[in-house]
PAVO-385583 format. One line per field, with one value per atom (N, C-alpha, C): residue number from 1; residue in one letter; chain; x, y, z. Coordinates in nm, 2 decimals. Each point is the difference from the previous one (the first is absolute). Example, Ala and Ser with C-alpha at 12.3 -4.5 7.8 and 13.67 -1.06 7.14 Angstrom:
<sites>
i (1, 1, 1, 2, 2, 2) .
aa (A, A, A, S, S, S) .
ch (A, A, A, A, A, A) .
px (1.32, -0.09, 0.09, -0.04, 0.09, -0.08) .
py (-0.57, 0.12, 0.12, 0.11, 0.11, 0.11) .
pz (0.78, 0.00, 0.00, -0.07, 0.00, 0.08) .
</sites>
This chain:
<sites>
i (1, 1, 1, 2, 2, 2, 3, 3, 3, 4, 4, 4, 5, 5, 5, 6, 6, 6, 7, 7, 7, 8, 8, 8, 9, 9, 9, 10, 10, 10, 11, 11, 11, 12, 12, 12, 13, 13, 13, 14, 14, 14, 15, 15, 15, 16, 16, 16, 17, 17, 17, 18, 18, 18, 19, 19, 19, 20, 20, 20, 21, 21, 21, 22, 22, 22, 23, 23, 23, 24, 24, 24, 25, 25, 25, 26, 26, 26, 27, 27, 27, 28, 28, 28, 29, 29, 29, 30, 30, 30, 31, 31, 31, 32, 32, 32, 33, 33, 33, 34, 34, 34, 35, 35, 35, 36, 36, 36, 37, 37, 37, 38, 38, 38, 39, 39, 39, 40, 40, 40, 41, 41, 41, 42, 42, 42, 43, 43, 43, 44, 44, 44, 45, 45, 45, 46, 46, 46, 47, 47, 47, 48, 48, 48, 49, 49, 49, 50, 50, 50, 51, 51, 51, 52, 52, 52, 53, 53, 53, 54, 54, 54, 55, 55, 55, 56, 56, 56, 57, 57, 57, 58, 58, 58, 59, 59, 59, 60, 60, 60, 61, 61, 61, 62, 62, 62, 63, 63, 63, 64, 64, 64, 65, 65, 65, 66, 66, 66, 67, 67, 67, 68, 68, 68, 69, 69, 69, 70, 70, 70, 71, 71, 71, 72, 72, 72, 73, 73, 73, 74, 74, 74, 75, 75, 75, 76, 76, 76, 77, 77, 77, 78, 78, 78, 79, 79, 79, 80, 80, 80, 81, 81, 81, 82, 82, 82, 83, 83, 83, 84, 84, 84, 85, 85, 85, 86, 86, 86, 87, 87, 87, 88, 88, 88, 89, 89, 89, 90, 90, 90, 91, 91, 91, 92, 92, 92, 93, 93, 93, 94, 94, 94, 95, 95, 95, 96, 96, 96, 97, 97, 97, 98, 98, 98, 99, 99, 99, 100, 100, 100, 101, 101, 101, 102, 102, 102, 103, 103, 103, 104, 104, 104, 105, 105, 105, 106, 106, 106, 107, 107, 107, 108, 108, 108, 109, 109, 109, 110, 110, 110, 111, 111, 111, 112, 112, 112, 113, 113, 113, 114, 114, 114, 115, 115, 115, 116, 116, 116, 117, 117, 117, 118, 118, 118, 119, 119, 119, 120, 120, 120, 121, 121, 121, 122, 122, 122, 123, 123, 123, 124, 124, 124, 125, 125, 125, 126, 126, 126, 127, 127, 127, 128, 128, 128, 129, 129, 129, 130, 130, 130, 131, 131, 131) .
aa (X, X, X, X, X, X, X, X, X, X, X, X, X, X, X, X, X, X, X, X, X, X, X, X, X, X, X, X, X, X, X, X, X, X, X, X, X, X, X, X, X, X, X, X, X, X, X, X, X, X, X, X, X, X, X, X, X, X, X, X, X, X, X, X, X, X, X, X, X, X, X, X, X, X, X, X, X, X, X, X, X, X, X, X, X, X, X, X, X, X, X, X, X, X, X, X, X, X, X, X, X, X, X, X, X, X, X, X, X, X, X, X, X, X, X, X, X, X, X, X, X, X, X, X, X, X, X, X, X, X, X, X, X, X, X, X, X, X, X, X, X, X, X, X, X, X, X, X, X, X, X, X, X, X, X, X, X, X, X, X, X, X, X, X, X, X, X, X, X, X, X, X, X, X, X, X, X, X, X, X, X, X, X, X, X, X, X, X, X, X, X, X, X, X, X, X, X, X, X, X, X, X, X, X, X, X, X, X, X, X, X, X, X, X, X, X, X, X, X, X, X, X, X, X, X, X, X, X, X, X, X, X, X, X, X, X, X, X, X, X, X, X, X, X, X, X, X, X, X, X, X, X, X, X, X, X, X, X, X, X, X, X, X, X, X, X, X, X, X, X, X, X, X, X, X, X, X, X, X, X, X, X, X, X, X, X, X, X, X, X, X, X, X, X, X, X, X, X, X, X, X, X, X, X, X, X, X, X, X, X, X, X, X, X, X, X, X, X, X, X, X, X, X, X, X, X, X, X, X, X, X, X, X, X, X, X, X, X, X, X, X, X, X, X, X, X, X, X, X, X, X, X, X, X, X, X, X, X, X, X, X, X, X, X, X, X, X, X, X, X, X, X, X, X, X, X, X, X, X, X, X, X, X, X, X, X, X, X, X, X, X, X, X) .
ch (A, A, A, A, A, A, A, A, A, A, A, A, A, A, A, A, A, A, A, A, A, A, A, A, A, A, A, A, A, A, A, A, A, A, A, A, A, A, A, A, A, A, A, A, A, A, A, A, A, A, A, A, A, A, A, A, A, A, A, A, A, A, A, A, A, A, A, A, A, A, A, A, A, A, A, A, A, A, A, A, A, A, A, A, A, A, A, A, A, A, A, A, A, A, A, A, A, A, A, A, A, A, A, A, A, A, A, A, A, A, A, A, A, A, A, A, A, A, A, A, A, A, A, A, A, A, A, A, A, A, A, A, A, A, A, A, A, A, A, A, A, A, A, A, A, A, A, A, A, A, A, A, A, A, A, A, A, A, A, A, A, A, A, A, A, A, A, A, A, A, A, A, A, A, A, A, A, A, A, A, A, A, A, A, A, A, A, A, A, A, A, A, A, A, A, A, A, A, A, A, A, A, A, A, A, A, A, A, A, A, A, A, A, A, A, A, A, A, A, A, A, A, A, A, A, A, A, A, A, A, A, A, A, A, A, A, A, A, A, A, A, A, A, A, A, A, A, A, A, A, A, A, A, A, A, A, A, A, A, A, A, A, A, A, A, A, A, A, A, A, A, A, A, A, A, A, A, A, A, A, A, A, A, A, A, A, A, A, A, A, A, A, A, A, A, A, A, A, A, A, A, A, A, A, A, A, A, A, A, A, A, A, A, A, A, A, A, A, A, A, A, A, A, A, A, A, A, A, A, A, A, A, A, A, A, A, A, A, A, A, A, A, A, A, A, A, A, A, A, A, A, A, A, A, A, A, A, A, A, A, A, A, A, A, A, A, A, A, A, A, A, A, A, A, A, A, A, A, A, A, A, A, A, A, A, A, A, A, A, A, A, A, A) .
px (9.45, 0.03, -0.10, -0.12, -0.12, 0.04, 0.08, 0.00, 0.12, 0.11, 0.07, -0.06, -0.09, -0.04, -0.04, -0.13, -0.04, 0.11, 0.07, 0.13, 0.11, 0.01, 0.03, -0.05, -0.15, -0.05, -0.09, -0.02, 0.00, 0.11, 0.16, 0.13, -0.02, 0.00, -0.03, -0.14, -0.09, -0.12, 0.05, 0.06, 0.08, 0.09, 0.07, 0.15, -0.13, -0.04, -0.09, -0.11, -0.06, -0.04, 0.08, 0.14, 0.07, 0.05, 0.04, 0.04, -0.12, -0.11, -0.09, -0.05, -0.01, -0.02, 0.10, 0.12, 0.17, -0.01, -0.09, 0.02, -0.16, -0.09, -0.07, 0.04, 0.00, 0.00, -0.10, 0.04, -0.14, 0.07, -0.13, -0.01, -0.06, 0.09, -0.07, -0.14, -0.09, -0.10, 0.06, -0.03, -0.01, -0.03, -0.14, -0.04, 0.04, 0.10, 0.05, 0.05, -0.10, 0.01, 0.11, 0.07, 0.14, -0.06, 0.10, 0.00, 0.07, -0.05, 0.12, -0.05, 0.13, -0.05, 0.06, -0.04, -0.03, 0.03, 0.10, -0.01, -0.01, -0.10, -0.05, 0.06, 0.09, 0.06, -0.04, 0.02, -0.07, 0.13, 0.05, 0.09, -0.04, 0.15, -0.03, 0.17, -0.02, 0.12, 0.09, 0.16, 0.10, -0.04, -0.13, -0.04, -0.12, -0.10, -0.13, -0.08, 0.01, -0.09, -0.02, -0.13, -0.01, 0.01, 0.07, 0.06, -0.06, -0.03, -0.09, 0.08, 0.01, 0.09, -0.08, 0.00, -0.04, 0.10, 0.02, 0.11, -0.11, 0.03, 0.01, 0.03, 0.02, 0.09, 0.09, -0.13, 0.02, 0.00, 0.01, -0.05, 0.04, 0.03, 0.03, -0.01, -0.07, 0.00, 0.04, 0.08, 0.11, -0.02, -0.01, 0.04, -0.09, -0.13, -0.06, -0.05, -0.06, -0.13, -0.13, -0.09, -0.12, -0.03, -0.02, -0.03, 0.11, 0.11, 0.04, 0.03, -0.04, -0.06, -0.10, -0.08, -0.17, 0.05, 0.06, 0.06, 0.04, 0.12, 0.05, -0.04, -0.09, -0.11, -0.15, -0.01, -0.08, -0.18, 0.06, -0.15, -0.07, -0.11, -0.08, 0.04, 0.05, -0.01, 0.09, -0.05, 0.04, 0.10, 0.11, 0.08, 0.00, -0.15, -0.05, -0.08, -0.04, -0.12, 0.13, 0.07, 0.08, 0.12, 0.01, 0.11, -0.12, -0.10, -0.08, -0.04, -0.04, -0.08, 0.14, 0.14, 0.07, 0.05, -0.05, -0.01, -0.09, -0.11, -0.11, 0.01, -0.05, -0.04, -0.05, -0.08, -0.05, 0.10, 0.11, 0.09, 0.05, 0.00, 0.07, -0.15, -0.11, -0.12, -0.05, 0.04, 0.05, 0.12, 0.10, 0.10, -0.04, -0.06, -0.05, -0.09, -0.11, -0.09, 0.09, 0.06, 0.10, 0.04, 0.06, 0.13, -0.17, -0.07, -0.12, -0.02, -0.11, 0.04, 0.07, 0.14, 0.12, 0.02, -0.11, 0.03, 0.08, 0.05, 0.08, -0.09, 0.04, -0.08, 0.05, 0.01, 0.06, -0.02, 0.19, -0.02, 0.05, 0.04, 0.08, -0.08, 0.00, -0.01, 0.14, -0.04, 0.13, 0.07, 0.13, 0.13, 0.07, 0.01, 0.02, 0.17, 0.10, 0.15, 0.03, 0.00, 0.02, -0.07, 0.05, -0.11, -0.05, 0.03, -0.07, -0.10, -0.08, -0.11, -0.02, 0.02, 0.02, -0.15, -0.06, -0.13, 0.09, -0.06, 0.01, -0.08, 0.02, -0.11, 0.05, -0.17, 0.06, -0.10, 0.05, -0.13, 0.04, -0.12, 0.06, 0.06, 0.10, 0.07, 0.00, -0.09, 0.00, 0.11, 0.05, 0.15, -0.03, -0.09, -0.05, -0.01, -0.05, 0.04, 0.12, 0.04, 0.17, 0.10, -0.01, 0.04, 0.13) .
py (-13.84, -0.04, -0.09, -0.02, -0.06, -0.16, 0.02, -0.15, -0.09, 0.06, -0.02, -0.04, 0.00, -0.02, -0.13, -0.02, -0.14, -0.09, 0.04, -0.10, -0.05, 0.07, 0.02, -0.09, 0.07, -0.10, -0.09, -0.09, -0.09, -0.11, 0.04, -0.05, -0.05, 0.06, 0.01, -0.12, 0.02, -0.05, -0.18, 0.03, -0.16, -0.08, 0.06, -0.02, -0.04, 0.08, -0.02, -0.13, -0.01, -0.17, -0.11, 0.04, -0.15, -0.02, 0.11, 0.01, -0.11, 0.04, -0.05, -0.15, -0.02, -0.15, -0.07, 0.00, -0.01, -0.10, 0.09, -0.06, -0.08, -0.03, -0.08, -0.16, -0.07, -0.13, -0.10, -0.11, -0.06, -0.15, -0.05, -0.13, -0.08, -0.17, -0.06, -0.07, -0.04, -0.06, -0.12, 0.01, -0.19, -0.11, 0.07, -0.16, -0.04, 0.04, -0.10, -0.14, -0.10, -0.11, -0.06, -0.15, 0.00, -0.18, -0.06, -0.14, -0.08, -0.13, -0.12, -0.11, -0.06, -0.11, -0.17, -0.07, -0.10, -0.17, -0.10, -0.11, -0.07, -0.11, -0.15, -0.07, -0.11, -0.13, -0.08, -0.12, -0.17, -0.03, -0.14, -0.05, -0.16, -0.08, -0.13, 0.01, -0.06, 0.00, -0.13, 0.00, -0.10, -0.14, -0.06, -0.09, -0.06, 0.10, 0.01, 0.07, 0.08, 0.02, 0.14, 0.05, 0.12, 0.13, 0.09, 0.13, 0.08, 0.13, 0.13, 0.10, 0.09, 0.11, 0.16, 0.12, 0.12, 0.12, 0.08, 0.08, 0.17, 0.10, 0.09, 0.14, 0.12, 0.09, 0.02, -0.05, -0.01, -0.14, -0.08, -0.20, -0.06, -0.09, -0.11, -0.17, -0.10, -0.10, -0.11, -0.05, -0.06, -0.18, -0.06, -0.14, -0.06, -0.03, -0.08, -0.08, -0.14, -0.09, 0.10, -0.09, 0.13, 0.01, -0.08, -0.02, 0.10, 0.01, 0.17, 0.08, -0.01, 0.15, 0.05, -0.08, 0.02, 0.09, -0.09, 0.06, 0.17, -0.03, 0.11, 0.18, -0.06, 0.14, -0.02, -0.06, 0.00, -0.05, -0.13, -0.02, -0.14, 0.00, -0.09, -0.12, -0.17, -0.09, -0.13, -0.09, -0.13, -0.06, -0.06, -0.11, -0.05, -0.08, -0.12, 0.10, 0.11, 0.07, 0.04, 0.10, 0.09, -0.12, -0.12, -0.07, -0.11, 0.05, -0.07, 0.06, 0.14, 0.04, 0.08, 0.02, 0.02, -0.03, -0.13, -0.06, 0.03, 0.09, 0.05, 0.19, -0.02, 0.17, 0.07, -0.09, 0.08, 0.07, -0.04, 0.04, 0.18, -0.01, 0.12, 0.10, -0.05, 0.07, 0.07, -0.07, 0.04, 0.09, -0.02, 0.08, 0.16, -0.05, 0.13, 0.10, -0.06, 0.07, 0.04, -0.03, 0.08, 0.08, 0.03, 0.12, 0.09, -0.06, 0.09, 0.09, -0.07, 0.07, 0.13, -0.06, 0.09, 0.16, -0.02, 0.08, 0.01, -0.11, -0.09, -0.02, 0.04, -0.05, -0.11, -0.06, -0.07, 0.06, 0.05, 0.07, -0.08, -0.13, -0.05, -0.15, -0.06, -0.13, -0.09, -0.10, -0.08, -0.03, 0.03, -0.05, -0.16, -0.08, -0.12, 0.00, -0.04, 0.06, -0.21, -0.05, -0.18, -0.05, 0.04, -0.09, 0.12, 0.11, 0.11, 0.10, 0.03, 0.09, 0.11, 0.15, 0.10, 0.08, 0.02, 0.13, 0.14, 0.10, 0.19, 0.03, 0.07, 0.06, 0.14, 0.08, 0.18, 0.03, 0.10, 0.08, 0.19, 0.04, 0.14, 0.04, 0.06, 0.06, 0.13, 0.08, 0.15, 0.05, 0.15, 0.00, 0.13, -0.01, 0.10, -0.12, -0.08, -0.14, -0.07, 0.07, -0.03, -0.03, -0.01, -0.07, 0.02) .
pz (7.43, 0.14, 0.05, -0.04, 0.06, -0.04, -0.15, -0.06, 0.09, 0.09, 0.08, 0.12, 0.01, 0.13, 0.04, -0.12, -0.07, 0.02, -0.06, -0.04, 0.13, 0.07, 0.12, 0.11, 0.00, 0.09, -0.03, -0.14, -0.05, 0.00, 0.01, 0.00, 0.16, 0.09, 0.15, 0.04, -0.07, 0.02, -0.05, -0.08, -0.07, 0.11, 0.00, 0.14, 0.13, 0.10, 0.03, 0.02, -0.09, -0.05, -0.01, -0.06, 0.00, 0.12, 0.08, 0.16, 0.05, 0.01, 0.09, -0.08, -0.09, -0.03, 0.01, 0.00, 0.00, 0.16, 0.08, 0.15, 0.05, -0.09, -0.01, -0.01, 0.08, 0.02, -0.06, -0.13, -0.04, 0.07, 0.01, 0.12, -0.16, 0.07, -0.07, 0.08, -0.07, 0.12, 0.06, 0.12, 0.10, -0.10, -0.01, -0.06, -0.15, -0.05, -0.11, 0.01, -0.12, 0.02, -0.06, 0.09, -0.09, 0.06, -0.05, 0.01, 0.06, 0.06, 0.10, -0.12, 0.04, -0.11, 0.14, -0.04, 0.03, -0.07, 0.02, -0.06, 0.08, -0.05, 0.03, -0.06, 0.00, -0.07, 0.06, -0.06, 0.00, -0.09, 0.10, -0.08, 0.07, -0.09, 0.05, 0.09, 0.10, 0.09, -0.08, 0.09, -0.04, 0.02, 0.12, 0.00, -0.08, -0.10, -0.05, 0.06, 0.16, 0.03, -0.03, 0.02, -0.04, 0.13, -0.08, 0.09, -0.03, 0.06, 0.00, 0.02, 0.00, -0.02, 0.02, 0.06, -0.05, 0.02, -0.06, 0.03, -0.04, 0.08, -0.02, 0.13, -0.08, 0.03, 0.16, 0.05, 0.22, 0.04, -0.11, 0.08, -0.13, 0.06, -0.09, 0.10, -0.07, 0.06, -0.13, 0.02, -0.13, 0.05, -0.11, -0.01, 0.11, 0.04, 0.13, -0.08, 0.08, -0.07, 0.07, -0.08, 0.00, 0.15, 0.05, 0.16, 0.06, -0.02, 0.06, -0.04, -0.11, -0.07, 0.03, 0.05, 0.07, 0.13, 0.08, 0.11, 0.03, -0.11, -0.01, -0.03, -0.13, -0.01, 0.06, 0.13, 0.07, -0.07, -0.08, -0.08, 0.11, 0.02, 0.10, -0.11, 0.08, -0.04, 0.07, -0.02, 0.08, -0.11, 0.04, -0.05, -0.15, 0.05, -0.07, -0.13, 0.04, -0.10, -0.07, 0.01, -0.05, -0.13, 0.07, -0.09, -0.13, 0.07, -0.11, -0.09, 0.05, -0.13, -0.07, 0.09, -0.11, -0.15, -0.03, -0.12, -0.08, 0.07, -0.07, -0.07, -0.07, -0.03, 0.15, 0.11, 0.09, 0.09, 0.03, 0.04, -0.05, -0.11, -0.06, 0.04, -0.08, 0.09, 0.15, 0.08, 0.12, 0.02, -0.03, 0.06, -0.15, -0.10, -0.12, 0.10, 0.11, 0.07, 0.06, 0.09, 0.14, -0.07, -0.10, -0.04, -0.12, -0.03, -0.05, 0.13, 0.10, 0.15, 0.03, -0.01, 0.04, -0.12, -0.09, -0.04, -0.21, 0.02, -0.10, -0.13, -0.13, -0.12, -0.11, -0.05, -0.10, -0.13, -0.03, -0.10, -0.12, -0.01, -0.14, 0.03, -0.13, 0.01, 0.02, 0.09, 0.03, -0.11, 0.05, -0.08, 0.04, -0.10, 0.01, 0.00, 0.10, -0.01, 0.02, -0.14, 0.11, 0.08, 0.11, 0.07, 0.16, -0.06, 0.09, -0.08, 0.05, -0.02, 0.10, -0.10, 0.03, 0.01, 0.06, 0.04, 0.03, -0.06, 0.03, 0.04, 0.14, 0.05, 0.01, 0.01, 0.07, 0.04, 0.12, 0.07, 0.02, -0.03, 0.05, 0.10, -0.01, 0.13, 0.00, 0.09, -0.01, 0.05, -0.05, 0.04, 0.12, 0.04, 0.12, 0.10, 0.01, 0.09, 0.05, 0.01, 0.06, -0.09, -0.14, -0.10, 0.01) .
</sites>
């Protein structure tokens, strides 16, 4: 009769435990890191001139000359600077700092598509940040 009892309320003691962990809630954490990604294009427009381009998940500024692309994502620059050094590497350097800045990394080497050139960017996006 003693070995019934054991058994009994070891069976009970079981039921019991799955009851109570059964209604435990597991959380995932806030801060899991996940990713935005980001493209920069450079093309040559229908007349030769050159167009800028950025697209990502909340914005997109599509098809401008660089001078309002400047505008547009709020980069400091005049007319005359912005259409000149567009022909330059310094151009892409500049608008590379702003979106470094913003948080932005350069994850691929440019893709040559003809006569457009593709940059990948990403930054973390915490998914406890409104994500």
């Amino acid at each position: 009769m003693g070995k019934r009892y054991w058994i009994v309320g070891g069976i009970v003691l079981g039921v019991l435990a799955t009851v109570v962990l059964a209604g435990i809630n597991i959380k995932v954490p806030i801060d899991v890191p996940r990713w935005e990604y980001g493209m920069y294009i450079t093309e040559v427009g229908k007349n030769g001139e050159k167009r800028v381009s950025w697209y990502e998940r909340r914005e997109y500024v599509a098809d401008y000359t660089p001078y309002e692309f400047c505008l547009k994502m709020n980069i400091p620059a005049s007319n005359i600077t912005v259409e000149e050094k567009a022909a330059t590497p310094t151009y892409e350097v500049t608008v590379f700092d702003l979106l470094g800045a913003r948080g932005w990394e350069l994850v691929s080497t440019p893709e040559k598509d003809g006569k457009r050139t593709i940059y990948l960017f990403k930054r973390h996006k915490w998914a406890g940040a409104g994500a």
